[in-house]
C-alpha positions in Angstrom: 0.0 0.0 0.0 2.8 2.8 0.7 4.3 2.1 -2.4 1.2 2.3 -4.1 0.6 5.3 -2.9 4.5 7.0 -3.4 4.0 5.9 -7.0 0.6 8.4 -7.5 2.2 11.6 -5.7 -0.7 13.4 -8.6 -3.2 13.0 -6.1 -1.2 14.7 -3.6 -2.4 18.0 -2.6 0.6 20.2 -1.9 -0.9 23.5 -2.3 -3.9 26.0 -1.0 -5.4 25.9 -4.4 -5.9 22.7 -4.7 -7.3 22.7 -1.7 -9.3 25.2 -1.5 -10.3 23.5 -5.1 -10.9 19.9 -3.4 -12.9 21.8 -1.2 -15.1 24.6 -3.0 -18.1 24.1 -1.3 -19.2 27.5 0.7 -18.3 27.3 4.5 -21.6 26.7 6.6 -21.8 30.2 8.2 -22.3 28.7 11.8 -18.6 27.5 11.4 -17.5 31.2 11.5 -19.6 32.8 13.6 -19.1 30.4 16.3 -15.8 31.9 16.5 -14.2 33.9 19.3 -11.5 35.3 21.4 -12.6 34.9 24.5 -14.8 32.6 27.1 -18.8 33.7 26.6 -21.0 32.3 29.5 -22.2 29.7 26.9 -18.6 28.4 26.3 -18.0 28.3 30.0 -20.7 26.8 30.9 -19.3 23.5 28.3 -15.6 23.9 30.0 -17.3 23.6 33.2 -19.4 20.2 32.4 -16.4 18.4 30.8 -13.8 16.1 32.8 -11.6 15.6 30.1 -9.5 17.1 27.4 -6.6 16.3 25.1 -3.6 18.9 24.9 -1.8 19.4 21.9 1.4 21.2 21.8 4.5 21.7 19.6 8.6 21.9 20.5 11.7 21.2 18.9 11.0 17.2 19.3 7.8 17.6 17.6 4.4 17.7 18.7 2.6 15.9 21.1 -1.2 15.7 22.5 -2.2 14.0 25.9 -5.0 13.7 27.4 -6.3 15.3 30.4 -8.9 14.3 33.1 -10.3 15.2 36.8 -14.2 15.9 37.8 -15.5 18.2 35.8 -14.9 21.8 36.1 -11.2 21.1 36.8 -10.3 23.3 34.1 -11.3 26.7 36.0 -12.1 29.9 34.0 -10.9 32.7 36.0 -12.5 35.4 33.0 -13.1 35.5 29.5 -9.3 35.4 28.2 -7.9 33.0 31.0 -8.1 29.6 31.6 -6.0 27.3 34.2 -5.7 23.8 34.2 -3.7 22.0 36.8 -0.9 19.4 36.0 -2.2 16.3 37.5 0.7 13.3 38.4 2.3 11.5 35.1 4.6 9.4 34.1 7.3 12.2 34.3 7.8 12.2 30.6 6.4 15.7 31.1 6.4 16.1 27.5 4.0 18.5 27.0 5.7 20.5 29.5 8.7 20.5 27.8 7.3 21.6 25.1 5.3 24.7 26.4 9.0 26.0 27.5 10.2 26.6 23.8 6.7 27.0 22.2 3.8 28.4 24.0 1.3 27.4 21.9 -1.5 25.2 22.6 -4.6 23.8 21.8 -7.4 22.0 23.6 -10.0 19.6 22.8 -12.8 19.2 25.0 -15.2 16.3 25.6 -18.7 16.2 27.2 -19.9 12.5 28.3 -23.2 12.0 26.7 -22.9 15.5 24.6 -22.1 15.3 20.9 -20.5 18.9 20.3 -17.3 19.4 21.4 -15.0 22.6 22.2 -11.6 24.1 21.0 -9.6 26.3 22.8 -6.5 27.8 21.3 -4.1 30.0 23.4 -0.2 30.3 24.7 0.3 28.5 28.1 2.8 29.8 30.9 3.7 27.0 33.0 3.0 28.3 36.9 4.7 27.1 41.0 2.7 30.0 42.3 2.1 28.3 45.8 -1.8 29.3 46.2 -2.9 29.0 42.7 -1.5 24.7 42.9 -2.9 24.3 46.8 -6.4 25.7 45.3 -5.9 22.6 43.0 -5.1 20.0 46.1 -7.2 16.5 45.3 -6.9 13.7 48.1 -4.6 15.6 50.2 -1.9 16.4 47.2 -1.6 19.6 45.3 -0.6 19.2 41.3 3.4 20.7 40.9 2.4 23.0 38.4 -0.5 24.8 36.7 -1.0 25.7 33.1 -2.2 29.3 32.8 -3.9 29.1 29.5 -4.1 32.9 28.1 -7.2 32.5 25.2 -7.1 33.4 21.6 -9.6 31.4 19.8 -12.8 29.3 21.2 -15.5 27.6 19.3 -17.4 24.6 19.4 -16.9 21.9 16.9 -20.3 20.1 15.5 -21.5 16.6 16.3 -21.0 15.0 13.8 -17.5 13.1 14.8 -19.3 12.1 17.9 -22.3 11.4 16.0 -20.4 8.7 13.2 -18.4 7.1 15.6 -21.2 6.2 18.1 -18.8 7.5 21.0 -21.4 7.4 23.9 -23.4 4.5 22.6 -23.1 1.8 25.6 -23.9 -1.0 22.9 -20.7 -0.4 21.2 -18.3 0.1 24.3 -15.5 -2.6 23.8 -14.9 -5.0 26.8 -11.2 -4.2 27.4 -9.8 -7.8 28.2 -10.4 -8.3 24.1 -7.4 -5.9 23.8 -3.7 -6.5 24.8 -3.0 -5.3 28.4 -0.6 -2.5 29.5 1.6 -5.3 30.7 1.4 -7.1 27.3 2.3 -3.7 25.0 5.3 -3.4 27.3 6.6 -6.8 27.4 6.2 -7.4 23.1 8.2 -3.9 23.0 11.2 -4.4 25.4 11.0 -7.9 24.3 10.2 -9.7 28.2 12.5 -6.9 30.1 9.5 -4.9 31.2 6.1 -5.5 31.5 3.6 -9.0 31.5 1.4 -10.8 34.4 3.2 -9.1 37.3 2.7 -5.5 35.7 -0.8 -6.0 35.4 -1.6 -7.7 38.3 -0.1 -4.6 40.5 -1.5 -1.9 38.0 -4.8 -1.6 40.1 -2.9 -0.6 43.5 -0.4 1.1 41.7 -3.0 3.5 39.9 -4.8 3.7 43.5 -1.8 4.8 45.2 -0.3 7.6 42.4 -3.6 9.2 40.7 -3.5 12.3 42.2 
Protein backbone atom coordinates (compact mmCIF):
# COMPACT_ATOMS: atom_id res chain seq x y z
CA UNK A 1 0.00 0.00 0.00
CA UNK A 2 2.83 2.83 0.67
CA UNK A 3 4.28 2.07 -2.44
CA UNK A 4 1.21 2.28 -4.07
CA UNK A 5 0.62 5.35 -2.87
CA UNK A 6 4.53 7.02 -3.40
CA UNK A 7 3.97 5.87 -7.00
CA UNK A 8 0.62 8.39 -7.49
CA UNK A 9 2.18 11.56 -5.71
CA UNK A 10 -0.67 13.45 -8.61
CA UNK A 11 -3.24 12.97 -6.14
CA UNK A 12 -1.22 14.70 -3.61
CA UNK A 13 -2.36 17.96 -2.60
CA UNK A 14 0.57 20.24 -1.93
CA UNK A 15 -0.95 23.52 -2.31
CA UNK A 16 -3.87 26.01 -1.05
CA UNK A 17 -5.36 25.88 -4.38
CA UNK A 18 -5.86 22.67 -4.72
CA UNK A 19 -7.34 22.67 -1.66
CA UNK A 20 -9.33 25.20 -1.53
CA UNK A 21 -10.31 23.54 -5.08
CA UNK A 22 -10.93 19.90 -3.38
CA UNK A 23 -12.88 21.79 -1.25
CA UNK A 24 -15.06 24.63 -2.97
CA UNK A 25 -18.14 24.11 -1.31
CA UNK A 26 -19.20 27.48 0.66
CA UNK A 27 -18.27 27.33 4.49
CA UNK A 28 -21.59 26.70 6.64
CA UNK A 29 -21.79 30.16 8.18
CA UNK A 30 -22.29 28.69 11.80
CA UNK A 31 -18.60 27.51 11.35
CA UNK A 32 -17.53 31.23 11.47
CA UNK A 33 -19.58 32.80 13.55
CA UNK A 34 -19.13 30.43 16.27
CA UNK A 35 -15.79 31.94 16.47
CA UNK A 36 -14.20 33.91 19.33
CA UNK A 37 -11.53 35.30 21.38
CA UNK A 38 -12.63 34.90 24.52
CA UNK A 39 -14.77 32.59 27.14
CA UNK A 40 -18.79 33.68 26.65
CA UNK A 41 -20.99 32.29 29.51
CA UNK A 42 -22.24 29.74 26.90
CA UNK A 43 -18.59 28.38 26.35
CA UNK A 44 -17.96 28.30 30.04
CA UNK A 45 -20.71 26.82 30.93
CA UNK A 46 -19.27 23.51 28.28
CA UNK A 47 -15.60 23.88 30.04
CA UNK A 48 -17.31 23.63 33.25
CA UNK A 49 -19.42 20.20 32.36
CA UNK A 50 -16.38 18.43 30.83
CA UNK A 51 -13.77 16.09 32.82
CA UNK A 52 -11.60 15.56 30.10
CA UNK A 53 -9.49 17.10 27.44
CA UNK A 54 -6.63 16.33 25.10
CA UNK A 55 -3.60 18.86 24.91
CA UNK A 56 -1.78 19.41 21.95
CA UNK A 57 1.36 21.19 21.84
CA UNK A 58 4.48 21.66 19.60
CA UNK A 59 8.57 21.92 20.47
CA UNK A 60 11.66 21.17 18.90
CA UNK A 61 10.97 17.25 19.26
CA UNK A 62 7.81 17.57 17.55
CA UNK A 63 4.40 17.68 18.74
CA UNK A 64 2.59 15.94 21.12
CA UNK A 65 -1.21 15.70 22.49
CA UNK A 66 -2.22 14.04 25.92
CA UNK A 67 -5.05 13.72 27.37
CA UNK A 68 -6.31 15.31 30.42
CA UNK A 69 -8.87 14.26 33.14
CA UNK A 70 -10.26 15.19 36.77
CA UNK A 71 -14.17 15.87 37.83
CA UNK A 72 -15.51 18.16 35.76
CA UNK A 73 -14.85 21.80 36.13
CA UNK A 74 -11.20 21.08 36.81
CA UNK A 75 -10.29 23.35 34.06
CA UNK A 76 -11.30 26.66 35.98
CA UNK A 77 -12.08 29.95 33.95
CA UNK A 78 -10.89 32.71 36.04
CA UNK A 79 -12.51 35.38 33.02
CA UNK A 80 -13.10 35.49 29.49
CA UNK A 81 -9.34 35.42 28.22
CA UNK A 82 -7.89 32.97 31.04
CA UNK A 83 -8.14 29.59 31.57
CA UNK A 84 -5.96 27.25 34.25
CA UNK A 85 -5.67 23.80 34.24
CA UNK A 86 -3.73 22.00 36.83
CA UNK A 87 -0.85 19.45 35.98
CA UNK A 88 -2.21 16.29 37.52
CA UNK A 89 0.68 13.34 38.43
CA UNK A 90 2.30 11.48 35.12
CA UNK A 91 4.60 9.37 34.13
CA UNK A 92 7.25 12.24 34.32
CA UNK A 93 7.77 12.25 30.62
CA UNK A 94 6.45 15.70 31.08
CA UNK A 95 6.44 16.08 27.49
CA UNK A 96 3.99 18.48 27.04
CA UNK A 97 5.69 20.53 29.50
CA UNK A 98 8.71 20.48 27.80
CA UNK A 99 7.26 21.57 25.06
CA UNK A 100 5.26 24.69 26.43
CA UNK A 101 9.05 25.95 27.46
CA UNK A 102 10.22 26.56 23.78
CA UNK A 103 6.66 26.95 22.23
CA UNK A 104 3.78 28.38 24.00
CA UNK A 105 1.29 27.43 21.89
CA UNK A 106 -1.47 25.23 22.64
CA UNK A 107 -4.62 23.77 21.75
CA UNK A 108 -7.41 22.02 23.60
CA UNK A 109 -10.02 19.60 22.83
CA UNK A 110 -12.78 19.22 25.00
CA UNK A 111 -15.19 16.26 25.59
CA UNK A 112 -18.68 16.25 27.25
CA UNK A 113 -19.94 12.54 28.34
CA UNK A 114 -23.24 11.97 26.65
CA UNK A 115 -22.90 15.45 24.65
CA UNK A 116 -22.08 15.30 20.93
CA UNK A 117 -20.50 18.89 20.35
CA UNK A 118 -17.29 19.40 21.42
CA UNK A 119 -15.03 22.61 22.20
CA UNK A 120 -11.64 24.08 20.98
CA UNK A 121 -9.64 26.35 22.80
CA UNK A 122 -6.52 27.83 21.31
CA UNK A 123 -4.12 30.02 23.42
CA UNK A 124 -0.17 30.29 24.69
CA UNK A 125 0.31 28.54 28.07
CA UNK A 126 2.76 29.85 30.94
CA UNK A 127 3.73 26.99 33.00
CA UNK A 128 2.95 28.28 36.87
CA UNK A 129 4.74 27.14 40.95
CA UNK A 130 2.71 29.95 42.31
CA UNK A 131 2.07 28.29 45.79
CA UNK A 132 -1.76 29.33 46.17
CA UNK A 133 -2.92 29.03 42.74
CA UNK A 134 -1.45 24.74 42.88
CA UNK A 135 -2.86 24.27 46.75
CA UNK A 136 -6.39 25.73 45.34
CA UNK A 137 -5.91 22.63 43.04
CA UNK A 138 -5.14 20.01 46.14
CA UNK A 139 -7.17 16.46 45.34
CA UNK A 140 -6.95 13.71 48.07
CA UNK A 141 -4.56 15.60 50.21
CA UNK A 142 -1.89 16.36 47.23
CA UNK A 143 -1.56 19.56 45.26
CA UNK A 144 -0.57 19.19 41.29
CA UNK A 145 3.37 20.66 40.95
CA UNK A 146 2.45 23.00 38.39
CA UNK A 147 -0.52 24.76 36.67
CA UNK A 148 -1.01 25.74 33.10
CA UNK A 149 -2.21 29.25 32.85
CA UNK A 150 -3.95 29.14 29.52
CA UNK A 151 -4.06 32.86 28.07
CA UNK A 152 -7.16 32.48 25.22
CA UNK A 153 -7.10 33.40 21.63
CA UNK A 154 -9.58 31.39 19.80
CA UNK A 155 -12.78 29.29 21.22
CA UNK A 156 -15.53 27.56 19.27
CA UNK A 157 -17.41 24.55 19.36
CA UNK A 158 -16.93 21.91 16.90
CA UNK A 159 -20.27 20.09 15.48
CA UNK A 160 -21.54 16.58 16.25
CA UNK A 161 -21.01 15.05 13.85
CA UNK A 162 -17.48 13.07 14.82
CA UNK A 163 -19.31 12.11 17.91
CA UNK A 164 -22.32 11.37 15.96
CA UNK A 165 -20.42 8.72 13.22
CA UNK A 166 -18.45 7.07 15.58
CA UNK A 167 -21.18 6.24 18.10
CA UNK A 168 -18.83 7.52 21.00
CA UNK A 169 -21.39 7.35 23.89
CA UNK A 170 -23.37 4.49 22.56
CA UNK A 171 -23.05 1.82 25.59
CA UNK A 172 -23.95 -1.03 22.90
CA UNK A 173 -20.70 -0.36 21.25
CA UNK A 174 -18.26 0.06 24.28
CA UNK A 175 -15.45 -2.63 23.77
CA UNK A 176 -14.94 -5.04 26.76
CA UNK A 177 -11.18 -4.20 27.40
CA UNK A 178 -9.82 -7.78 28.24
CA UNK A 179 -10.40 -8.27 24.07
CA UNK A 180 -7.44 -5.94 23.76
CA UNK A 181 -3.69 -6.47 24.79
CA UNK A 182 -2.98 -5.26 28.43
CA UNK A 183 -0.63 -2.48 29.53
CA UNK A 184 1.56 -5.32 30.69
CA UNK A 185 1.44 -7.06 27.30
CA UNK A 186 2.28 -3.70 24.98
CA UNK A 187 5.31 -3.37 27.33
CA UNK A 188 6.61 -6.83 27.41
CA UNK A 189 6.19 -7.42 23.06
CA UNK A 190 8.20 -3.89 23.00
CA UNK A 191 11.23 -4.37 25.44
CA UNK A 192 11.02 -7.94 24.34
CA UNK A 193 10.21 -9.72 28.15
CA UNK A 194 12.51 -6.85 30.11
CA UNK A 195 9.45 -4.93 31.17
CA UNK A 196 6.09 -5.47 31.50
CA UNK A 197 3.61 -8.99 31.51
CA UNK A 198 1.45 -10.77 34.45
CA UNK A 199 3.19 -9.07 37.26
CA UNK A 200 2.73 -5.47 35.70
CA UNK A 201 -0.82 -6.01 35.36
CA UNK A 202 -1.60 -7.67 38.34
CA UNK A 203 -0.12 -4.64 40.52
CA UNK A 204 -1.54 -1.86 38.04
CA UNK A 205 -4.80 -1.55 40.06
CA UNK A 206 -2.94 -0.62 43.49
CA UNK A 207 -0.40 1.15 41.66
CA UNK A 208 -3.03 3.50 39.93
CA UNK A 209 -4.84 3.65 43.54
CA UNK A 210 -1.78 4.80 45.16
CA UNK A 211 -0.34 7.62 42.39
CA UNK A 212 -3.61 9.24 40.68
CA UNK A 213 -3.50 12.27 42.24
Amino acid sequence: MATHLAANGTHTVTTIEQLEALYREPVYPPAKVKETDRVTNAYRALIEASPFFALATSGPNGLDCSPRGDPKGFVRVLDEKTVVVPDRRGNNRIDSLRNLIADPRVALLFLIPGVSETLRIMGRATISTDPALCESFTMQGKAPRSVLVIAVDQVFFQCAKAIVRSKLWDPSIQVERSSLPTAGTILAEISEGKLGGPEHDRIAPQRMKETIY
